[in-house]
MOPAC internal coordinates of N, CA, C and O (Angstrom, degrees):
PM7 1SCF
backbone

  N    0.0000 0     0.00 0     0.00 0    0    0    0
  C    1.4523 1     0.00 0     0.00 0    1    0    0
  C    1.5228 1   108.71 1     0.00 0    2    1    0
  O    1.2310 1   116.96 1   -43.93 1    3    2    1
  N    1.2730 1   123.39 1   136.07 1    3    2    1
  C    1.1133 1   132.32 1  -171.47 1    5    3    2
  C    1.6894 1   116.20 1   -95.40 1    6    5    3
  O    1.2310 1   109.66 1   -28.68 1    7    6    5
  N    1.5429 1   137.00 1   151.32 1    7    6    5
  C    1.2850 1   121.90 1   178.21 1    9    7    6
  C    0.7954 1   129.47 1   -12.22 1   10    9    7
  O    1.2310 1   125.27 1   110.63 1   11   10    9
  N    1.7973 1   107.48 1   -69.37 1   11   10    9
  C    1.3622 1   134.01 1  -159.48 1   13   11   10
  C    1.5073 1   117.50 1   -63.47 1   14   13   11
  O    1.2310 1   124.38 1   146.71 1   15   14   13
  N    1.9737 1   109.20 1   -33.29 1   15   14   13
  C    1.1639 1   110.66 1  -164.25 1   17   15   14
  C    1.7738 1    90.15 1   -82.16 1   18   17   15
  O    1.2310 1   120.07 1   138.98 1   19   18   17
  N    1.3146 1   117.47 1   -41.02 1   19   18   17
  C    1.2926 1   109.10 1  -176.11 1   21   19   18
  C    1.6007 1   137.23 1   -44.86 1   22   21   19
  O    1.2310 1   131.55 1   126.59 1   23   22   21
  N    2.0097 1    95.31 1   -53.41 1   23   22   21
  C    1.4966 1    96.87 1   170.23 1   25   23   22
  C    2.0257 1   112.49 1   -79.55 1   26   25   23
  O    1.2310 1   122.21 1  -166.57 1   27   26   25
  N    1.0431 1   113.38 1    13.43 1   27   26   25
  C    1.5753 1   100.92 1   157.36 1   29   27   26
  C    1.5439 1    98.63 1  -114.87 1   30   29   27
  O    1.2310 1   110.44 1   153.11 1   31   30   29
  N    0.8950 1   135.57 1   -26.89 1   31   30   29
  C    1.9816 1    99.57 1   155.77 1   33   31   30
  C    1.2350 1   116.61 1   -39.89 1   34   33   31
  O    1.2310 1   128.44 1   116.73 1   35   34   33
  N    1.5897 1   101.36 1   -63.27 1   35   34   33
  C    1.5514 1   110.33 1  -172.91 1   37   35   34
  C    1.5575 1   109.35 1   -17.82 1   38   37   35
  O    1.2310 1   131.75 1    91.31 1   39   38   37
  N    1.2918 1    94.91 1   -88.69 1   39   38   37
  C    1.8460 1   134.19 1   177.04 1   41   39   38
  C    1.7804 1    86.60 1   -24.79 1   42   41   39
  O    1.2310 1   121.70 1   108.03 1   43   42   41
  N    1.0872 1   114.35 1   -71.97 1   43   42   41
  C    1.5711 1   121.91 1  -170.71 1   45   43   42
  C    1.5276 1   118.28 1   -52.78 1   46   45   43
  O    1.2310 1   114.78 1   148.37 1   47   46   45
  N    1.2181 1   127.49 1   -31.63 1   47   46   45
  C    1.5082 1   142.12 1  -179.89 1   49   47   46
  C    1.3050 1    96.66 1   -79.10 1   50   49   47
  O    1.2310 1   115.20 1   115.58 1   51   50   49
  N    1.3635 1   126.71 1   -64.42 1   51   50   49
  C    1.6066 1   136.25 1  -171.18 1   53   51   50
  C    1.5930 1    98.99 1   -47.46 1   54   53   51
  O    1.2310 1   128.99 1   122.29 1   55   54   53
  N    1.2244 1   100.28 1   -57.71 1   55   54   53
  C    1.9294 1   102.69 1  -165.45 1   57   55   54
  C    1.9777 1    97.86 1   -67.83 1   58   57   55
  O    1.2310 1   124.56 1   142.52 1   59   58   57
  N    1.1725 1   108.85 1   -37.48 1   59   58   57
  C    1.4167 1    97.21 1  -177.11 1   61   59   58
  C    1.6785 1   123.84 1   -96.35 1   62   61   59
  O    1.2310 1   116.76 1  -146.18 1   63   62   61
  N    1.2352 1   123.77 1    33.82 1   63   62   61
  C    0.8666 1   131.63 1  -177.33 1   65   63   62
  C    1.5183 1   107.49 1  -142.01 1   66   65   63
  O    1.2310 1   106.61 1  -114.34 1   67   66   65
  N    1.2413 1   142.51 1    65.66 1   67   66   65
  C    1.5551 1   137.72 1  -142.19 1   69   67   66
  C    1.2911 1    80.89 1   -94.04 1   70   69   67
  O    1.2310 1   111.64 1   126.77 1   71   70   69
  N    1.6719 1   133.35 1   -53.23 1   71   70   69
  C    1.6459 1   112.62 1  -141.79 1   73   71   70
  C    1.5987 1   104.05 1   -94.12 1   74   73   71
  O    1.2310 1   124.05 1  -169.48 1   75   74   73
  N    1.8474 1   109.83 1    10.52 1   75   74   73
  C    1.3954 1    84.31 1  -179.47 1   77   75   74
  C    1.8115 1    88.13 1  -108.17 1   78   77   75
  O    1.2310 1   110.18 1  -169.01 1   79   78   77
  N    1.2054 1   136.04 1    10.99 1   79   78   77
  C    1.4072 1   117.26 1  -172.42 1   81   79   78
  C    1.2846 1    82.02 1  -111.71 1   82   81   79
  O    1.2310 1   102.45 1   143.91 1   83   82   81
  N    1.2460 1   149.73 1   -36.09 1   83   82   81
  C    1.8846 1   150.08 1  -148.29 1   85   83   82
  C    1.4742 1   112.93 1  -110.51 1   86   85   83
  O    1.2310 1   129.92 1   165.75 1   87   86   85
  N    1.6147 1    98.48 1   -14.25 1   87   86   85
  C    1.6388 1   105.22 1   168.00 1   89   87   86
  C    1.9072 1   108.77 1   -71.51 1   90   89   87
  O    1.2310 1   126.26 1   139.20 1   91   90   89
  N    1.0561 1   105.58 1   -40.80 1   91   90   89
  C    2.1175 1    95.22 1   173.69 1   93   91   90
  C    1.4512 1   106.71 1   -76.58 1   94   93   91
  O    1.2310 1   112.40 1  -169.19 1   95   94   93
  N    2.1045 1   131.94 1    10.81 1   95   94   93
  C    1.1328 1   115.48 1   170.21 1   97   95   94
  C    1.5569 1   105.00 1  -115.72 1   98   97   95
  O    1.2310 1   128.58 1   167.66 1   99   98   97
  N    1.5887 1   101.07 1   -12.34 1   99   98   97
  C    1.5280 1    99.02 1  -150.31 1  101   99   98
  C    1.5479 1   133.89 1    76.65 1  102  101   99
  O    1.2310 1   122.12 1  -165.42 1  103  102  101
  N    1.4351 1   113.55 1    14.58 1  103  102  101
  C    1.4645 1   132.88 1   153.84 1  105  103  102
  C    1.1282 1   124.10 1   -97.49 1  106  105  103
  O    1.2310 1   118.11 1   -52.08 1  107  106  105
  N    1.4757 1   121.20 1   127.92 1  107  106  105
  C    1.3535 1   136.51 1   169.37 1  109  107  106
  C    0.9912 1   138.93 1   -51.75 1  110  109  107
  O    1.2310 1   126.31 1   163.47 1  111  110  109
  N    2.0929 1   105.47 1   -16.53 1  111  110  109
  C    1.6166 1   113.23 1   157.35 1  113  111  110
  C    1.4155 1    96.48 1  -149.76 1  114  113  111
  O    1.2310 1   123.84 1   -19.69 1  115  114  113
  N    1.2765 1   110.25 1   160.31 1  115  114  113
  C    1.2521 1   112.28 1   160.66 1  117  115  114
  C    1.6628 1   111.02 1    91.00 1  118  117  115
  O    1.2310 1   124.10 1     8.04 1  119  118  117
  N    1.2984 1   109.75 1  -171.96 1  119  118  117
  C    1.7890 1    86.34 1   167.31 1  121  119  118
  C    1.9088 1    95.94 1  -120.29 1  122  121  119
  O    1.2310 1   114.88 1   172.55 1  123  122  121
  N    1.2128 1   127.31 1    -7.45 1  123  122  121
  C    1.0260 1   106.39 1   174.07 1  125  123  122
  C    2.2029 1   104.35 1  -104.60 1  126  125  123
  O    1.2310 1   127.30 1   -27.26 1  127  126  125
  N    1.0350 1   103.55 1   152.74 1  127  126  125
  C    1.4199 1   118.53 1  -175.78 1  129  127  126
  C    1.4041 1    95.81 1   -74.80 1  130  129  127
  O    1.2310 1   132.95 1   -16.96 1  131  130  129
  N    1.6268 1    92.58 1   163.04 1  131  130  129
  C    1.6108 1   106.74 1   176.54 1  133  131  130
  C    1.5931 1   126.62 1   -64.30 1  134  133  131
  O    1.2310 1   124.22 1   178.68 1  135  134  133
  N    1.2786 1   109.50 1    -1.32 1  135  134  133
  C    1.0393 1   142.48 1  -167.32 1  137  135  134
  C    1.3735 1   137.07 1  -112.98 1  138  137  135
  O    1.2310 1   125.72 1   175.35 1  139  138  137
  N    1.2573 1   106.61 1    -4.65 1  139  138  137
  C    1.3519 1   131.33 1  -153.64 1  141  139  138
  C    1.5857 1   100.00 1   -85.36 1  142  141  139
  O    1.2310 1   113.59 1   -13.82 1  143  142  141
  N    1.3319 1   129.73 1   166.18 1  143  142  141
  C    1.2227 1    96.53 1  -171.63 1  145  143  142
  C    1.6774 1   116.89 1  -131.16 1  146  145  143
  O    1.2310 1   134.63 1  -148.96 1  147  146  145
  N    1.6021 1    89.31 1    31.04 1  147  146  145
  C    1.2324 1   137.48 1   146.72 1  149  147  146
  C    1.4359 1   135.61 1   -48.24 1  150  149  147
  O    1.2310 1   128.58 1   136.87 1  151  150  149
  N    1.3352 1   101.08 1   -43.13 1  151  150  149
  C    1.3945 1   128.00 1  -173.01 1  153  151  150
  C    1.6583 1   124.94 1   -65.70 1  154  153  151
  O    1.2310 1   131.66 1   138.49 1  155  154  153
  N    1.9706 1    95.09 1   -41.51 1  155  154  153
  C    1.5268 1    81.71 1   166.31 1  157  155  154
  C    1.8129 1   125.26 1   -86.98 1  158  157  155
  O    1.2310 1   119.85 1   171.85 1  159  158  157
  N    1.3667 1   117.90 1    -8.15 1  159  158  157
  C    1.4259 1   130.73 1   142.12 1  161  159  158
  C    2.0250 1   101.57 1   -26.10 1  162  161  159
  O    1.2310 1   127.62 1   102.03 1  163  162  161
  N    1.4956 1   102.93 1   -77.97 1  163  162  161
  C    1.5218 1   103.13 1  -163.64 1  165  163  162
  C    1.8098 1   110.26 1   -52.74 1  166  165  163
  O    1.2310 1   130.64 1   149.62 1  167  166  165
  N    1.3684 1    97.08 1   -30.38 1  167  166  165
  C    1.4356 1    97.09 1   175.23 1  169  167  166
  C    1.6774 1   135.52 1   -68.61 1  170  169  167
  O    1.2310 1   131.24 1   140.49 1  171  170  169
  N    1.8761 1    95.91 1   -39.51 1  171  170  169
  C    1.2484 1    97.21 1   156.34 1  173  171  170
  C    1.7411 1   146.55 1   -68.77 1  174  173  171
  O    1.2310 1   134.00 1   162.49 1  175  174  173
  N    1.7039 1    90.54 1   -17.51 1  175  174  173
  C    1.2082 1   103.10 1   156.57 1  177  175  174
  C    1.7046 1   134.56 1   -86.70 1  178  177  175
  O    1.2310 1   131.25 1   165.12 1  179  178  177
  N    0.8395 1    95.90 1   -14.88 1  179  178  177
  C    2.0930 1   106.26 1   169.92 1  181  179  178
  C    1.6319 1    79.03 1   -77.01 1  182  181  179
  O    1.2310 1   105.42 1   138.98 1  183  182  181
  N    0.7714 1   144.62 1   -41.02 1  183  182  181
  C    1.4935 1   119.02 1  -166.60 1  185  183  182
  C    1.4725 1   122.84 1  -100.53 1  186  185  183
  O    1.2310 1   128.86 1   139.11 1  187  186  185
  N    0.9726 1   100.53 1   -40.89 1  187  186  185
  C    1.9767 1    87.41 1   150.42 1  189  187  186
  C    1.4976 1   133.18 1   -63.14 1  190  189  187
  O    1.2310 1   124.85 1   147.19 1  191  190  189
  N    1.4060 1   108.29 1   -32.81 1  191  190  189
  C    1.2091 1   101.85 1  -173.89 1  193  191  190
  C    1.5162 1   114.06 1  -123.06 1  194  193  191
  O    1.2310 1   114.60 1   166.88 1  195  194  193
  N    1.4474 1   127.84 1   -13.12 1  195  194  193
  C    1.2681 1   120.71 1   169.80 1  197  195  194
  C    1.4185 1   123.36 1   -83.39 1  198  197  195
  O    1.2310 1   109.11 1   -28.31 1  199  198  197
  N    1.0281 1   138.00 1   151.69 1  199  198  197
  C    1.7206 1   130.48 1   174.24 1  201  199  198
  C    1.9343 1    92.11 1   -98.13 1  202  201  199
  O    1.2310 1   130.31 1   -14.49 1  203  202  201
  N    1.7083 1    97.72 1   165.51 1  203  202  201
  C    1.6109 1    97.97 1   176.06 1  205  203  202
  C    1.3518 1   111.79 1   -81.11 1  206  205  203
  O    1.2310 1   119.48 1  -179.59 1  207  206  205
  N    1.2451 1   118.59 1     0.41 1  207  206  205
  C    1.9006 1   120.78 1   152.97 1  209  207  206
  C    1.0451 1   115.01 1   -63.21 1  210  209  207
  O    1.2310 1   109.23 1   140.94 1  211  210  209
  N    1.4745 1   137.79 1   -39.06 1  211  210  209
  C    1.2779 1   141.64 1  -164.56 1  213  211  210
  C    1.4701 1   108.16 1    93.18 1  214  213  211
  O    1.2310 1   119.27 1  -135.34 1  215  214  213
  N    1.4051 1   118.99 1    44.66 1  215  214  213
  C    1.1195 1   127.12 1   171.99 1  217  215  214
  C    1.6900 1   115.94 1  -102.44 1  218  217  215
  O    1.2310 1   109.23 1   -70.51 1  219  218  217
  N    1.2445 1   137.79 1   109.49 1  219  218  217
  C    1.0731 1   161.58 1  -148.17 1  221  219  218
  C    1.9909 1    98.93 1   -96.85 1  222  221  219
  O    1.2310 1   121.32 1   -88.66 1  223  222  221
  N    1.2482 1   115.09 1    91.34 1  223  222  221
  C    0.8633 1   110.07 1  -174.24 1  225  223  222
  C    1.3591 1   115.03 1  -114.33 1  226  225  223
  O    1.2310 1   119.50 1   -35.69 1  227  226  225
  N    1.4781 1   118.56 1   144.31 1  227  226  225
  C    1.9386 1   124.03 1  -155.43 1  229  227  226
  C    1.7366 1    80.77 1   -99.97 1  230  229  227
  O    1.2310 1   118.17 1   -42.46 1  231  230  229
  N    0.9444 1   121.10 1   137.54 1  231  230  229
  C    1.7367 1   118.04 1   141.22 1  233  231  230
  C    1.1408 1   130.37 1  -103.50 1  234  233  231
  O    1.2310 1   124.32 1  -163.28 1  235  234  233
  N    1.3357 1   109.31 1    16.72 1  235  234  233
  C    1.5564 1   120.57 1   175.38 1  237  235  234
  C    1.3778 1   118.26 1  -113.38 1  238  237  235
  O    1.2310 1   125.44 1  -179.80 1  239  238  237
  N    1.5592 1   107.16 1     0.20 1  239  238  237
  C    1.6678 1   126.78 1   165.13 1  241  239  238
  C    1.2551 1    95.88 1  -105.37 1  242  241  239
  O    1.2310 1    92.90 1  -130.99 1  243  242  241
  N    1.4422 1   163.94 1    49.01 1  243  242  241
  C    1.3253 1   143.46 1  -174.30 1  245  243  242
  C    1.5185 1   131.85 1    42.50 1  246  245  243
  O    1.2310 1   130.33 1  -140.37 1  247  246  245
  N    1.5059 1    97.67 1    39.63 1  247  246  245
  C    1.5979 1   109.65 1  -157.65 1  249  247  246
  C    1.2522 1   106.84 1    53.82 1  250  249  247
  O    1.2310 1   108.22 1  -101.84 1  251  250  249
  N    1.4966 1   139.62 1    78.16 1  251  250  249
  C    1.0159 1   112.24 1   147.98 1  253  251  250
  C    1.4815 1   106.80 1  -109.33 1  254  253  251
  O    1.2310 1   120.92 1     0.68 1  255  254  253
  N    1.4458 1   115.85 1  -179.32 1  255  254  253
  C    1.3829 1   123.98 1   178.27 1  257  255  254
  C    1.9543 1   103.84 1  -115.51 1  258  257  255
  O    1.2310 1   119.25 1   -46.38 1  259  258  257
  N    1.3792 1   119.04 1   133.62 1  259  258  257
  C    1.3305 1   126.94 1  -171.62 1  261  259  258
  C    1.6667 1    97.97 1  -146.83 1  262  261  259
  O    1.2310 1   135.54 1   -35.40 1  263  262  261
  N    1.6377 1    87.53 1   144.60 1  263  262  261
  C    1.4453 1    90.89 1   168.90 1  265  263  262
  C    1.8352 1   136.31 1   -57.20 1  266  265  263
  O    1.2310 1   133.92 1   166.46 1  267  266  265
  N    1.5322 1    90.69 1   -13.54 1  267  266  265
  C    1.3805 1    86.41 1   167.04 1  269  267  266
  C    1.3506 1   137.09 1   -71.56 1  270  269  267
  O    1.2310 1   127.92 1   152.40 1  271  270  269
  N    1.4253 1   102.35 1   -27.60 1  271  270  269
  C    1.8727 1   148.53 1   157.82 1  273  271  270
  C    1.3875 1    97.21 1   -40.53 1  274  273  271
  O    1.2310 1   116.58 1   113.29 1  275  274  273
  N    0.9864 1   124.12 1   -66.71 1  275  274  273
  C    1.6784 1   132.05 1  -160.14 1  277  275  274
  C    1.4470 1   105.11 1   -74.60 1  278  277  275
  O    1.2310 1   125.02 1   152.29 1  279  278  277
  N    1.4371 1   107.96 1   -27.71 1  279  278  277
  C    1.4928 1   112.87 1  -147.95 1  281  279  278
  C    1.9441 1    81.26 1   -78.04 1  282  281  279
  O    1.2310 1   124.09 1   115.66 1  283  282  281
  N    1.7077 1   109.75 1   -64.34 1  283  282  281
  C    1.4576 1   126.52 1   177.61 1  285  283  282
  C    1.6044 1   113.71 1   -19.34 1  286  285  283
  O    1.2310 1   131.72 1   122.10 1  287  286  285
  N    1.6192 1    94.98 1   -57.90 1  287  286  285
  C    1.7158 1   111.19 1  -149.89 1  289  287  286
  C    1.9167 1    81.81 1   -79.19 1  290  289  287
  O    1.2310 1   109.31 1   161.24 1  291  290  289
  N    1.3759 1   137.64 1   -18.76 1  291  290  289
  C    1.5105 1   121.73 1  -168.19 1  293  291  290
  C    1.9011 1    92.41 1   -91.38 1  294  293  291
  O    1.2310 1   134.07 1   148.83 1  295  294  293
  N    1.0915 1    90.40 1   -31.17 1  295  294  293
  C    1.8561 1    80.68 1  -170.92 1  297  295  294
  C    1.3854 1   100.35 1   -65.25 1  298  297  295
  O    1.2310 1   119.00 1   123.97 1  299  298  297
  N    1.4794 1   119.50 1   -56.03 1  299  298  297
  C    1.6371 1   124.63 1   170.64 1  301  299  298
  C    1.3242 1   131.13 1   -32.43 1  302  301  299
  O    1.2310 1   119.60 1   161.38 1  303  302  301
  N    1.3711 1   118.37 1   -18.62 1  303  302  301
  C    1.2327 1   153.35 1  -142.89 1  305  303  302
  C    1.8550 1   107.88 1  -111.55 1  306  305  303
  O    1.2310 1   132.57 1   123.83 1  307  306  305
  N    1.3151 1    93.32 1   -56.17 1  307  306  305
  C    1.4222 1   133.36 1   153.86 1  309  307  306
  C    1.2336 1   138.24 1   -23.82 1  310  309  307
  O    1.2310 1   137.95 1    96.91 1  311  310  309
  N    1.5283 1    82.82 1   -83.09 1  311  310  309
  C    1.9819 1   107.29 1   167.54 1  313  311  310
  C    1.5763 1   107.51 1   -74.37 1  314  313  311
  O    1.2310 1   112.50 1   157.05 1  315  314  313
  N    1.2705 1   131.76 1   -22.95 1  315  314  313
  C    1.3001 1   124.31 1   170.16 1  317  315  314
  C    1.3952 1   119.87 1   -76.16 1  318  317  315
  O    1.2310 1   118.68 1   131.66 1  319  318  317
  N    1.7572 1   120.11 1   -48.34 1  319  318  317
  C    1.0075 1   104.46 1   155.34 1  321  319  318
  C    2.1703 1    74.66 1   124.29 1  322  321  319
  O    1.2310 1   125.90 1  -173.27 1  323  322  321
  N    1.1583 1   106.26 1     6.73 1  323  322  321
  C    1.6292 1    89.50 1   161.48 1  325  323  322
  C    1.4931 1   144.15 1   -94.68 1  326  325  323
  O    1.2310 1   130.49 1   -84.27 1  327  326  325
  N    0.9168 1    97.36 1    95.73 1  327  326  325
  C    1.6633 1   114.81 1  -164.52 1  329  327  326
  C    2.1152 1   100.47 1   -37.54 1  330  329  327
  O    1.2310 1   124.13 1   140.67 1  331  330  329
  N    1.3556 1   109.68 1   -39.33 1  331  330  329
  C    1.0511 1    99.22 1  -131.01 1  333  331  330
  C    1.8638 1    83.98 1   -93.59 1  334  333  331
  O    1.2310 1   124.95 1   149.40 1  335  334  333
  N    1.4394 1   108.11 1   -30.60 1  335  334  333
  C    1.6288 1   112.76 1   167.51 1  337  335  334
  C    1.7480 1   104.13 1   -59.14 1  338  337  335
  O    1.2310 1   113.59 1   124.38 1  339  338  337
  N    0.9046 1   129.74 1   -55.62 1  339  338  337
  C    1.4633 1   131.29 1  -178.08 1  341  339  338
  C    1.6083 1   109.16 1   -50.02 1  342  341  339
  O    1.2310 1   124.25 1   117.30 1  343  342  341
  N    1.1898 1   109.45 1   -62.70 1  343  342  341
  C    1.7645 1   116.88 1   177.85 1  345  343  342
  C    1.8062 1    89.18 1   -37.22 1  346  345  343
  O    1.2310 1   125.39 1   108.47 1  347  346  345
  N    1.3225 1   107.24 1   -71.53 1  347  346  345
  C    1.7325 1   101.44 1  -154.32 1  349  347  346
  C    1.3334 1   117.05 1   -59.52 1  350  349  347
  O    1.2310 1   124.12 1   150.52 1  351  350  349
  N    1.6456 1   109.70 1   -29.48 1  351  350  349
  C    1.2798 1   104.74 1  -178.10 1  353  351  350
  C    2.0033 1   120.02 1   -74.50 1  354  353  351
  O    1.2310 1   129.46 1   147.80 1  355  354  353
  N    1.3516 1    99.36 1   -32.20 1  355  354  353
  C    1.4485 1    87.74 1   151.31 1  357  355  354
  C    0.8290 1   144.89 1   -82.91 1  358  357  355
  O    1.2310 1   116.98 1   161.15 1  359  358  357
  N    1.8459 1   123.35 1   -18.85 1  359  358  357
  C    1.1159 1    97.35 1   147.84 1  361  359  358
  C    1.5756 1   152.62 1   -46.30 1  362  361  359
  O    1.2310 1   128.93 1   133.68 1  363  362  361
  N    1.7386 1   100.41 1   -46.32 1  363  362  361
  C    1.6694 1   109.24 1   161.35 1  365  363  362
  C    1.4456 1   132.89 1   -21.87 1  366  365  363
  O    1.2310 1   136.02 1   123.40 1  367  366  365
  N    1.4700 1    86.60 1   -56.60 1  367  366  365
  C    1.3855 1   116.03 1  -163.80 1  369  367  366
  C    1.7432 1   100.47 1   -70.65 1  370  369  367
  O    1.2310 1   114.53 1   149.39 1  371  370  369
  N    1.4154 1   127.97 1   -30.61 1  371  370  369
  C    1.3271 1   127.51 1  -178.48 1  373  371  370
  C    1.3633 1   104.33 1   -82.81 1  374  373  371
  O    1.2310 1   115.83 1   123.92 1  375  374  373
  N    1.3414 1   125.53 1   -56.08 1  375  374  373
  C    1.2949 1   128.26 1   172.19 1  377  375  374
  C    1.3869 1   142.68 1   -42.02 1  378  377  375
  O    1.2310 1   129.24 1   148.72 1  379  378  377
  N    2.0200 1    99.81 1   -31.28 1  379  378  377
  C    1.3967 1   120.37 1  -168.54 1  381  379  378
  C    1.6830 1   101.61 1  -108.99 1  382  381  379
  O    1.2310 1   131.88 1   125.07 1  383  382  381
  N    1.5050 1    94.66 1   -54.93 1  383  382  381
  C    1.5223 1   102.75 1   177.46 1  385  383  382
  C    1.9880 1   147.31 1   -72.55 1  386  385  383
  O    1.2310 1   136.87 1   152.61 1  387  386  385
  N    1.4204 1    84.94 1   -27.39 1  387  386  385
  C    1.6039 1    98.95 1   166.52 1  389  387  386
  C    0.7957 1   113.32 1  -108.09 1  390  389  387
  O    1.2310 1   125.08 1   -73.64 1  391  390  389
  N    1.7982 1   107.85 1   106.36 1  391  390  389
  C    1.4051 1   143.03 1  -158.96 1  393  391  390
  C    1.6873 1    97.12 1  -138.68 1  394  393  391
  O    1.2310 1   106.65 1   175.66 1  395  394  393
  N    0.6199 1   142.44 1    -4.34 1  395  394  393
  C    1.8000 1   153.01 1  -152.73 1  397  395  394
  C    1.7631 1    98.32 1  -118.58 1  398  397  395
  O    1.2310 1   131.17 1   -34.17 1  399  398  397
  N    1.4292 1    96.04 1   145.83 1  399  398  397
  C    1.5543 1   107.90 1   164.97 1  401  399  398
  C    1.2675 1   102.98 1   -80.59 1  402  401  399
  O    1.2310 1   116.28 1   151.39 1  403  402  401
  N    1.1504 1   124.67 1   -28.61 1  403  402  401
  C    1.8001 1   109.90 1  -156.99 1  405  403  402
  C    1.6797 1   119.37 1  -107.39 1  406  405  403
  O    1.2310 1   128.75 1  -163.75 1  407  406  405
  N    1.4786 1   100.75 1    16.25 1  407  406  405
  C    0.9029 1   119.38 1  -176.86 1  409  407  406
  C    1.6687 1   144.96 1    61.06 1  410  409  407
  O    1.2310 1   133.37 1  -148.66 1  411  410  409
  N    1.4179 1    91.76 1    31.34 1  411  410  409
  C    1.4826 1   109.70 1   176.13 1  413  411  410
  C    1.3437 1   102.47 1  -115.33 1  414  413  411
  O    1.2310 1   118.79 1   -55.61 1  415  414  413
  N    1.5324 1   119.92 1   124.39 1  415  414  413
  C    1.1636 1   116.36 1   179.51 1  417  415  414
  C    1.3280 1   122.45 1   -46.63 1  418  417  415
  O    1.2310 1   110.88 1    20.29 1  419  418  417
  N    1.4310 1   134.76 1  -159.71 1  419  418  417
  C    1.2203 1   153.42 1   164.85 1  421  419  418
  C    1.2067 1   129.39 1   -98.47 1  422  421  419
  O    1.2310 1   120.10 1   180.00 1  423  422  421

């Protein structure tokens, strides 16, 4: 199994499995609850740094976008429990980033 295929299981197991990762928080997805107070943190960060493509953007590289970027913003994505930030950001990341034969992004 290659990176890529690994951290989108990951991402994919986490999001589809809510009551066994949110059952030790008491959230219905994700590992932090809707409630958590965490949450408006995750929000202020989808908005500085994600685009509504799911483009994961650094501003401390000159905006750039890197797989390490993608890798961050899907786990973040993850632990919150947003399906719909996670979907886009891998998508991006397949579309923009796997550019390589050997299967490590770019």
């Amino acid at each position: 199994m290659n990176r890529r295929g690994f951290i989108g299981g990951l991402a994919a197991a986490t999001l589809a499995a809510p009551g066994k990762v949110g059952a030790q928080t008491g959230a219905e997805t994700g590992i932090f609850a809707p409630d958590h107070p965490l949450q408006p943190a995750w929000a202020a960060w989808k908005a500085a740094c994600l685009s509504p493509e799911g483009r994961v953007i650094d501003g401390f590289q000159q905006s750039a976008s890197h797989s390490e970027g993608q890798g961050y913003g899907l786990t973040l994505a993850a632990m919150f429990g947003d399906a719909a930030a996670a979907a886009a950001i891998a998508a991006w990341t397949e579309a923009n980033l796997a550019l390589r034969d050997d299967a490590l992004l770019a």
